[in-house]
C-alpha positions as CSV (number, residue, x, y, z in Angstrom):
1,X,0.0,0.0,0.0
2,X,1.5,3.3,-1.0
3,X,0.8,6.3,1.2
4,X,3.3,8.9,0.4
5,X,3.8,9.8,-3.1
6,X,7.2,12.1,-4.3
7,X,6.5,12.8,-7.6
8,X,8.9,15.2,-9.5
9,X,12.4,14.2,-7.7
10,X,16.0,15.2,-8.7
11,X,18.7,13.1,-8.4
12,X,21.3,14.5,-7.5
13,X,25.3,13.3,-5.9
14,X,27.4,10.3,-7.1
15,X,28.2,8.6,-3.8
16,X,25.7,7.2,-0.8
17,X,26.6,10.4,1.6
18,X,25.7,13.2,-1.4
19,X,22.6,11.7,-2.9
20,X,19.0,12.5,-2.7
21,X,17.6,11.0,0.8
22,X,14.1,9.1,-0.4
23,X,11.1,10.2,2.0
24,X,8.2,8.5,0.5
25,X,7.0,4.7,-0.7
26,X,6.9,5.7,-4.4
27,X,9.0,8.2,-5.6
28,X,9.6,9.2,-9.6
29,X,12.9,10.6,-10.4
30,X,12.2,13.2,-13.2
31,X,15.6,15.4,-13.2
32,X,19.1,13.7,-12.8
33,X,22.5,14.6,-14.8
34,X,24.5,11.0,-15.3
35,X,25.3,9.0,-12.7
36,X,23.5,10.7,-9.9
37,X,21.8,9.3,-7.5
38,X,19.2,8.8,-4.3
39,X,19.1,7.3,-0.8
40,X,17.3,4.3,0.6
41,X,15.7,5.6,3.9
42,X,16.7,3.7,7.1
43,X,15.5,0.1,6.6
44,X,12.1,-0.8,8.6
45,X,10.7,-4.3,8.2
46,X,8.1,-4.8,5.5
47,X,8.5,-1.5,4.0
48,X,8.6,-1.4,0.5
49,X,10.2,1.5,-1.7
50,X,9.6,2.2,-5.0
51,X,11.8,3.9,-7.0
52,X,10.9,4.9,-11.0
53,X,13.1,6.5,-13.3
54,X,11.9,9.1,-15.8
55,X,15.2,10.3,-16.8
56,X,16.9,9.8,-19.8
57,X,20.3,9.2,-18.5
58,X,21.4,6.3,-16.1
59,X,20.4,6.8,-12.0
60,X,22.2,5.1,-8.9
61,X,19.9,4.0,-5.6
62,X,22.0,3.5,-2.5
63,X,21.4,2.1,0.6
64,X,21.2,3.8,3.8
65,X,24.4,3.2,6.3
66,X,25.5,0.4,7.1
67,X,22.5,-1.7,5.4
68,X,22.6,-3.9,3.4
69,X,21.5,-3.9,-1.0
70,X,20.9,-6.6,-2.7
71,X,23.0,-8.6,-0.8
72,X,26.0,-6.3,-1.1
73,X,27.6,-3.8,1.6
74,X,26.4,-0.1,1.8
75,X,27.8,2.0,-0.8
76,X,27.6,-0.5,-3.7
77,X,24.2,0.7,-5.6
78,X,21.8,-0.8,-7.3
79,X,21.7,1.0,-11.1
80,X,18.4,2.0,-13.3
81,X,19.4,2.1,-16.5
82,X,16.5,2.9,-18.8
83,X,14.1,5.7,-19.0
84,X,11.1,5.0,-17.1
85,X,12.8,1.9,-15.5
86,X,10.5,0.8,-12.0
87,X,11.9,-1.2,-9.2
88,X,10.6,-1.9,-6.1
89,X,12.7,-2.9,-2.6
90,X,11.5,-4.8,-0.1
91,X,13.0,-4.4,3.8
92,X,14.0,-7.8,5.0
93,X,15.5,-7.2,8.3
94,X,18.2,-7.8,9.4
95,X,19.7,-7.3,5.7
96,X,18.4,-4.0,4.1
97,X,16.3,-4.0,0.7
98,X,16.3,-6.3,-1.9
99,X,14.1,-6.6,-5.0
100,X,10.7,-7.3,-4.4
């Protein structure tokens, strides 16, 4: 169930401490030069983020501190490489996200 909605979103670092920090469950990335990036929020169990890309150019989604992406340590990224590309994350505590 979606109840926050972030809508027109710009990407915008290349590494986990300057990217965009997500605040919502679905969230559309409209504005992002290549290569930038946003921010997991702080894993919570069951939540599920989803994260859509409506820019042109490639987009990075990292994980909060110290959690855990698609099986991989913080600071490795999980990359959306096509315009209009969806994916959703799932929280699995104790790991972080992975794909739903």
């Amino acid at each position: 169930m979606i109840s926050s909605v972030a809508d027109t979103l710009t990407a915008v670092g290349t590494t986990q401490a300057d990217a965009l920090a997500l605040t919502a469950d679905y969230n559309n990335v409209t504005v992002g030069a290549i290569a930038t990036g946003v921010k997991l929020p702080v894993a919570v169990a069951g939540m599920d983020i989803t994260v859509r890309n409506s820019v042109a150019n490639t987009i990075h989604i990292y994980s909060a501190a110290a959690e855990l992406l698609m099986v991989q340590r913080d600071q490795l990224d999980l990359t959306l490489t096509r315009h209009l590309e969806l994916v959703v994350l799932r929280c699995q505590l104790p790991f972080g996200y992975v794909i739903r």
